[in-house]
N, C-alpha and C positions, 0 to 999 in steps of 0.2 A: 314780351319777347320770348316768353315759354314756347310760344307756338313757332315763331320762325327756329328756336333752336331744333326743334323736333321736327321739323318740316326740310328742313336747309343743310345744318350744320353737322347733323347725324350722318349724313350721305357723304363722302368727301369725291363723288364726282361730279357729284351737284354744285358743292363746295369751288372745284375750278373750276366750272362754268361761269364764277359768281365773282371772285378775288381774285387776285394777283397774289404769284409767292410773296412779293413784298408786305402786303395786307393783311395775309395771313399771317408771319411772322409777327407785325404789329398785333394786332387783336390777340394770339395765344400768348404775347407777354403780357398783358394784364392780368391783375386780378379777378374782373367779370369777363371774358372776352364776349361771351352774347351781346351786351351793348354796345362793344364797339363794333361787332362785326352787321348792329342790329343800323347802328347808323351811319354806318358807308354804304348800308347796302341803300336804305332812305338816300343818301346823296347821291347814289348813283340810278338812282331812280329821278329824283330831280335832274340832270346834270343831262338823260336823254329826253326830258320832256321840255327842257330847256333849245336841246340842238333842233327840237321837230318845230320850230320859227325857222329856220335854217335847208326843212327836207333833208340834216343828217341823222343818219338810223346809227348808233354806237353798240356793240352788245358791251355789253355789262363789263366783262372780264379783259375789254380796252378799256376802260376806265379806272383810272387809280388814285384813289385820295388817301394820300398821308398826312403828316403832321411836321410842319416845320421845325426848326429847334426852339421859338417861340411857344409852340402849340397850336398856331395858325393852322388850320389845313387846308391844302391846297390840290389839284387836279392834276394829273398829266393822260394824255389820251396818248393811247399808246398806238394810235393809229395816224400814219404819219400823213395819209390820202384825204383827213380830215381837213385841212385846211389851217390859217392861221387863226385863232379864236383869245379870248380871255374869259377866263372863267373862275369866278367869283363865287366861295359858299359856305355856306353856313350850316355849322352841325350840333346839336342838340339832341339830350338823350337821358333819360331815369332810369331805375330800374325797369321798367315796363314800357316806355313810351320813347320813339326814334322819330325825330323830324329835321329835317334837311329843306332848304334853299338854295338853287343857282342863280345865274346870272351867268349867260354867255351873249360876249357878244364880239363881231369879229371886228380885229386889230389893224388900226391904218398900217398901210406899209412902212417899213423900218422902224417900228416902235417893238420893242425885245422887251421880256420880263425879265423881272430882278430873282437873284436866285439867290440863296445862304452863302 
């Protein structure tokens, strides 16, 4: 993840094309934030190759995964034109290595997600 911090993370307006203030706040409270900023950006990479089953195009800096009070994390697309969807993912990360899983898939009508 050397290489995305020196590629990505050095630039900060690269940086908002890529995160949400929300995200960013998250990742600079950690300890390492390269990893966590190395595997949202992996889930937000999954999470648009997920919507292209769909023909939706997301950029990056709509998409926001944070972390529940569990630790769960979860998605919010900050784009309201997207439609109703459920999105499902999974994040993992070392010091060196970010991999991400989604799962989208859109939601019968009247069925709402659970929130904290």
């Amino acid at each position: 993840m050397s290489r995305f911090h020196q590629d990505i993370l050095s630039d900060s307006s690269i940086l908002k094309k890529i995160f949400t203030e929300k995200e960013v706040r998250y990742c600079e409270s950690k300890l390492h934030p390269t990893q966590h900023y190395g595997v949202r950006y992996a889930g937000k990479e999954a999470v648009v190759k997920a919507f292209q089953c769909y023909g939706i195009r997301i950029p990056l800096n709509r998409i926001e995964i944070l972390n529940r009070k569990n630790g769960i994390p979860f998605v919010t697309i900050l784009d309201r034109n997207v439609g109703n969807f459920e999105i499902k993912i999974s994040l993992s990360h070392s010091d060196t290595i970010a991999a991400a899983v989604a799962v989208v898939c859109e939601k019968p009508l009247g069925k709402h997600e659970y929130s904290d």
